[in-house]
KELUM-918687 format. One record per residue (C-alpha): residue number from 0; x, y, z. Coordinates in pm, whole numbers, plus 50000, padded with zeros to 5 digits. Layout:
# KELUM-918687
NUM,X,Y,Z
...
END
This chain:
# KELUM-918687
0,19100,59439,89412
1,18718,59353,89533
2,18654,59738,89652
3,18667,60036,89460
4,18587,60393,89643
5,18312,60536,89401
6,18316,60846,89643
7,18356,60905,89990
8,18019,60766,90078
9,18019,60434,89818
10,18200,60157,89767
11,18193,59927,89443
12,18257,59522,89513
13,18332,59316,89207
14,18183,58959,89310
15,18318,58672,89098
16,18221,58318,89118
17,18357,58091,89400
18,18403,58377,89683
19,18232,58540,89899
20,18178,58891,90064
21,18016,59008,90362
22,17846,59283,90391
23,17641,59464,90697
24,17237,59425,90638
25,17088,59699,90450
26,17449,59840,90306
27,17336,59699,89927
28,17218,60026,89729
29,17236,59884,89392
30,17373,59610,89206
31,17463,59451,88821
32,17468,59107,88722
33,17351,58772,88893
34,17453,58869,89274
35,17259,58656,89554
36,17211,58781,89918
37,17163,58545,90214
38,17195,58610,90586
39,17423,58486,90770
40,17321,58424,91109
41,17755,58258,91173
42,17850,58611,91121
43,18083,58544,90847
44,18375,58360,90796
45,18500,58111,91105
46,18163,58039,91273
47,18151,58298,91488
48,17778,58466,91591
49,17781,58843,91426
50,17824,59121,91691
51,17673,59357,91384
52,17414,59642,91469
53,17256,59677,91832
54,17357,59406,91979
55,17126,59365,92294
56,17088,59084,92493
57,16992,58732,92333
58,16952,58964,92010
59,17168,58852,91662
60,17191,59059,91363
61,17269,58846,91070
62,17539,58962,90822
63,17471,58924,90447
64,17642,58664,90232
65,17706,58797,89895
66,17758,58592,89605
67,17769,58546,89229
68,17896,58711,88903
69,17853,59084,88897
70,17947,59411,89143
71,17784,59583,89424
72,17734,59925,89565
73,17745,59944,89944
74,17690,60247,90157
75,17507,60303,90387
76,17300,60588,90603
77,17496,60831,90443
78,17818,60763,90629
79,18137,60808,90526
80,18318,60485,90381
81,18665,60387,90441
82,18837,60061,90260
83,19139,59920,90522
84,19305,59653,90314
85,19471,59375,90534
86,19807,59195,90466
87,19833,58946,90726
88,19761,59097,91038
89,19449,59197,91236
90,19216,59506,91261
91,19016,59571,91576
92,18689,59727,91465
93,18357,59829,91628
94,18105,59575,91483
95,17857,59853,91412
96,18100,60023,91225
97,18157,59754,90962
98,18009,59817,90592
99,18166,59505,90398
100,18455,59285,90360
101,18621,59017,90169
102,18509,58689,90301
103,18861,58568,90301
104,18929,58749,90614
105,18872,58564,90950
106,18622,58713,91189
107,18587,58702,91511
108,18521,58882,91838
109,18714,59074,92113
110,18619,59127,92453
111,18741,59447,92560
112,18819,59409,92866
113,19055,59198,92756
114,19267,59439,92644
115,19253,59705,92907
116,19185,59517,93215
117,18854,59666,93394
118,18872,59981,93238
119,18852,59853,92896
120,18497,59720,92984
121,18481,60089,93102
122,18477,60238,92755
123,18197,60013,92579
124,17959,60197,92851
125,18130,60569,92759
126,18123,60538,92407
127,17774,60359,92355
128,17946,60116,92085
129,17950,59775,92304
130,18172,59595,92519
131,18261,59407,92204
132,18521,59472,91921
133,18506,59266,91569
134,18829,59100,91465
135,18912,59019,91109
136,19268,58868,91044
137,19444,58778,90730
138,19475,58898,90390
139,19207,59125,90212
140,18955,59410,90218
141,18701,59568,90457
142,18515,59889,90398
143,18422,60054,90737
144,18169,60364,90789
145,18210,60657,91066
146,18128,61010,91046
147,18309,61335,90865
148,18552,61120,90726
149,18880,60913,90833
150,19228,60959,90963
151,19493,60721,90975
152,19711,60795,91268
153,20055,60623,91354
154,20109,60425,91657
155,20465,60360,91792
156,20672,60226,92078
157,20844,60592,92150
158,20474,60780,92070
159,20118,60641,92228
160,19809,60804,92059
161,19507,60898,92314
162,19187,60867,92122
163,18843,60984,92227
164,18646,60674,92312
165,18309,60809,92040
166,18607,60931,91766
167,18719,60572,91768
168,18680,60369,91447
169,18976,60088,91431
170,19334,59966,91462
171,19558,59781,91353
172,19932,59611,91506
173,20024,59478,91788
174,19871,59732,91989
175,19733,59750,92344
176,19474,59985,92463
177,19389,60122,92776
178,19103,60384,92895
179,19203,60637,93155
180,19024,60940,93258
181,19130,61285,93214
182,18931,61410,93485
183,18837,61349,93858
184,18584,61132,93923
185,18385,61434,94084
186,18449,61663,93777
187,18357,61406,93496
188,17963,61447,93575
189,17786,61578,93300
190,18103,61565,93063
191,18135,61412,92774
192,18325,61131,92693
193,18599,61337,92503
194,18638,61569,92867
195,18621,61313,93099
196,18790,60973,92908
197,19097,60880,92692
198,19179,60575,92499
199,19541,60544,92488
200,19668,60316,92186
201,20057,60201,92237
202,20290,59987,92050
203,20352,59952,91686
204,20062,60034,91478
205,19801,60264,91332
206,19437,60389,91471
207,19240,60520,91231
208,18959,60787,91383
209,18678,60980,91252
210,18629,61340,91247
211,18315,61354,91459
212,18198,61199,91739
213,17846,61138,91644
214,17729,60780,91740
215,17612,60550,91408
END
């Protein structure tokens, strides 16, 4: 097992020679042994350019390559750190909310508004998080941050969960999401995303949201 939850704000990574992790710039707070860091300007594993951090316009924020013979701590800002551990299938995550993971996932990237229709491109705007969602698919570990902690919340066929948009951290399944509004048009000015927005998650699954909805 590459992570190990030190507390709910740290994460230990053993790294052993001959793979690789990946971890979000800045997330290293200590570290034993011969362990190299290099950016990563592919943003990890499959080629694909890293959505991590702001991602403006024309504007890349490499990921770290981390190699050697030795272990890690990652945290980072003070956040609270959750480890999702993957069997096979594929977690939806917001890019910014990525600490580290085991470079023998597959990464990639997720228009939302491909899941969603028009409204999905809808919520990237609401929750200030991007119009993009990070992919990772296949067997291993990722450590993700958000805010007040992390709850794991079932999705199935006969029961759809509606998320707030900013309390949003991941899922996993063969889920679809769609935002609708809560509100009228008219009475969603000046409300917050929470009054005026709901992401509904259905299928089979699980959404895993944090217990604030402060922005990282």
């Amino acid at each position: 097992m590459t992570f190990r939850e030190i507390n709910s704000k740290m994460v230990e990574a053993t790294v052993v020679p001959g793979q690789r992790l990946f971890s979000q710039r800045g997330a290293m707070l200590a570290y034993r042994g011969e362990v190299a860091f290099t950016p990563n300007v592919q943003g990890g594993q499959g080629g694909v350019r890293s959505m991590i951090g702001r991602r403006l316009a024309n504007e890349d924020t490499p990921l770290m390559t981390v190699e050697g013979n030795g272990t890690v701590l990652f945290g980072h800002g003070g956040h609270h750190v959750q480890v999702i551990r993957l069997t096979g299938d594929t977690l939806y995550v917001e890019a910014d909310r990525l600490l580290a993971f085991e470079g023998t996932l597959q990464q990639g990237t997720m228009f939302l508004g491909s899941q969603g229709g028009v409204m999905g491109m809808v919520r990237g705007q609401v929750s200030g998080q991007g119009l993009f969602t990070t992919t990772l698919k296949g067997h291993g570990a990722v450590a993700v941050m958000a805010h007040g902690g992390v709850f794991e919340v079932p999705i199935t066929p006969q029961r759809p969960v509606h998320v707030d948009p900013q309390a949003y951290v991941a899922h996993h399944g063969d889920v679809r999401n769609k935002l609708s509004t809560a509100l009228g048009w008219r009475d969603m000015v000046g409300r917050g995303s929470g009054e005026a927005f709901q992401l509904e998650l259905s299928g089979s699954g699980a959404v895993f949201v944090q217990a604030s909805e402060e922005k990282l």
